[in-house]
Each structure stands twice: as C-alpha cells, then as structure tokens.
C-alpha positions in Angstrom: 111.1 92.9 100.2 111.2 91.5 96.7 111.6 87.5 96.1 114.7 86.8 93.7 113.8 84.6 90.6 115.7 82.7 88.5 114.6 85.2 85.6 114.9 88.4 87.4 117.5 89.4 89.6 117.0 93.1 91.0 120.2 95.1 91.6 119.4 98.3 93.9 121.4 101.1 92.4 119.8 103.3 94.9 117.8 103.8 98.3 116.7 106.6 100.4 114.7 107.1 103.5 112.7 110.0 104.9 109.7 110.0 107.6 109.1 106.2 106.7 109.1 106.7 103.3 111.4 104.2 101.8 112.1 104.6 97.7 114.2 102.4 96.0 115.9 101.9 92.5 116.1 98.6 91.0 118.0 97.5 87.8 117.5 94.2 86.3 120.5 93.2 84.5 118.4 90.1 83.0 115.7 92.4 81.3 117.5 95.6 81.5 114.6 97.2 83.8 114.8 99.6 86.2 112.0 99.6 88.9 111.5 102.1 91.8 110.0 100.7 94.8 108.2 102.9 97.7 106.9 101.8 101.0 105.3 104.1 103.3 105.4 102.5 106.8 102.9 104.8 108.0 100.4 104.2 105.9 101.3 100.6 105.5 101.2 101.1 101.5 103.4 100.2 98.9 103.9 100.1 95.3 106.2 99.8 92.2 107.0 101.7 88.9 108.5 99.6 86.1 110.1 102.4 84.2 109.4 102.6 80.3 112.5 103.1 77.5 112.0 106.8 77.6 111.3 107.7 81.6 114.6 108.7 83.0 115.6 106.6 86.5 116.6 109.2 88.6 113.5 111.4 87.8 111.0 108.3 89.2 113.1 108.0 92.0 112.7 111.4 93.0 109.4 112.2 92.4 108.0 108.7 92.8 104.0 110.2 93.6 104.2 112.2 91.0 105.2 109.4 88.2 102.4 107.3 90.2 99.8 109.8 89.9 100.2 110.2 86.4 99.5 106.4 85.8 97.0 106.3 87.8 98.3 104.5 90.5 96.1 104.8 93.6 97.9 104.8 97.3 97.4 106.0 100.8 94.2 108.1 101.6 93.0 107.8 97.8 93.0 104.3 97.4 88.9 103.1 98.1 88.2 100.1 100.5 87.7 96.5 98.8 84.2 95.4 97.9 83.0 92.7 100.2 80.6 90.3 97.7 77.6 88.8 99.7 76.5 85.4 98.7 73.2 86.0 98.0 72.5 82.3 98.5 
C-alpha cells in the first residue's frame, strides 16, 4: 500500500475493515505525523488525510468522510471524470 522511504517510515497504530472499506492510521515516527488512509474496494477509490497539530487521530479514523468532506476532498460518486485535451493540430 504505501512505499517506505528512507525519510518516512509509516507505523500503523490502527486498521479496521467494514464492507470493503479499509481505514488505517499511520504514525510517522520521523516527522511525528499521523496519516489515516481509506480504500474503498468497491469503488476502487482511495485517499489520505495528513492530520494537522490540532485534529485528534482517533477522530479522523473514525469519521474519515467526514474530515474529507470538510477539506474538500472529492471520492467515489462525487469525484468528476478527467478532461481528455484534443490536439487541435
């Protein structure tokens, strides 16, 4: 799932798994992060939260759509198609 770096090593503190939904929580003892990660197999999405100073881990982790919402993340049904660019040429 996530490629290890020599500057960031992610420690999962937590995972959990409901009707393909997987969420995860990351800690970075490098940068002292924490990152939840979700993956929806059925819609074949995916995205992460890189938690500020002041959001609280487990609350992300819970309520992962509802901390993505607010930052305007876009996923499954909302999320628009990709522009295909013509070459007008």
């Amino acid at each position: 799932m996530f490629e290890t770096t020599d500057e960031t090593w992610w420690t999962e503190l937590a995972t959990r798994e409901s009707h393909g939904i997987a969420v995860s929580l990351f800690w970075s003892r490098s940068t002292n992060l924490l990152m939840v990660a979700v993956s929806d197999a059925a819609n074949d999405d995916y995205f992460e939260l890189v938690l500020e100073e002041h959001e609280q881990g487990l609350d992300v982790f819970n309520h992962p759509y509802a901390h993505a919402a607010a930052r305007g993340v876009e996923f499954g049904g909302a999320r628009s198609e990709p522009e295909v660019m013509l070459d007008a040429a």
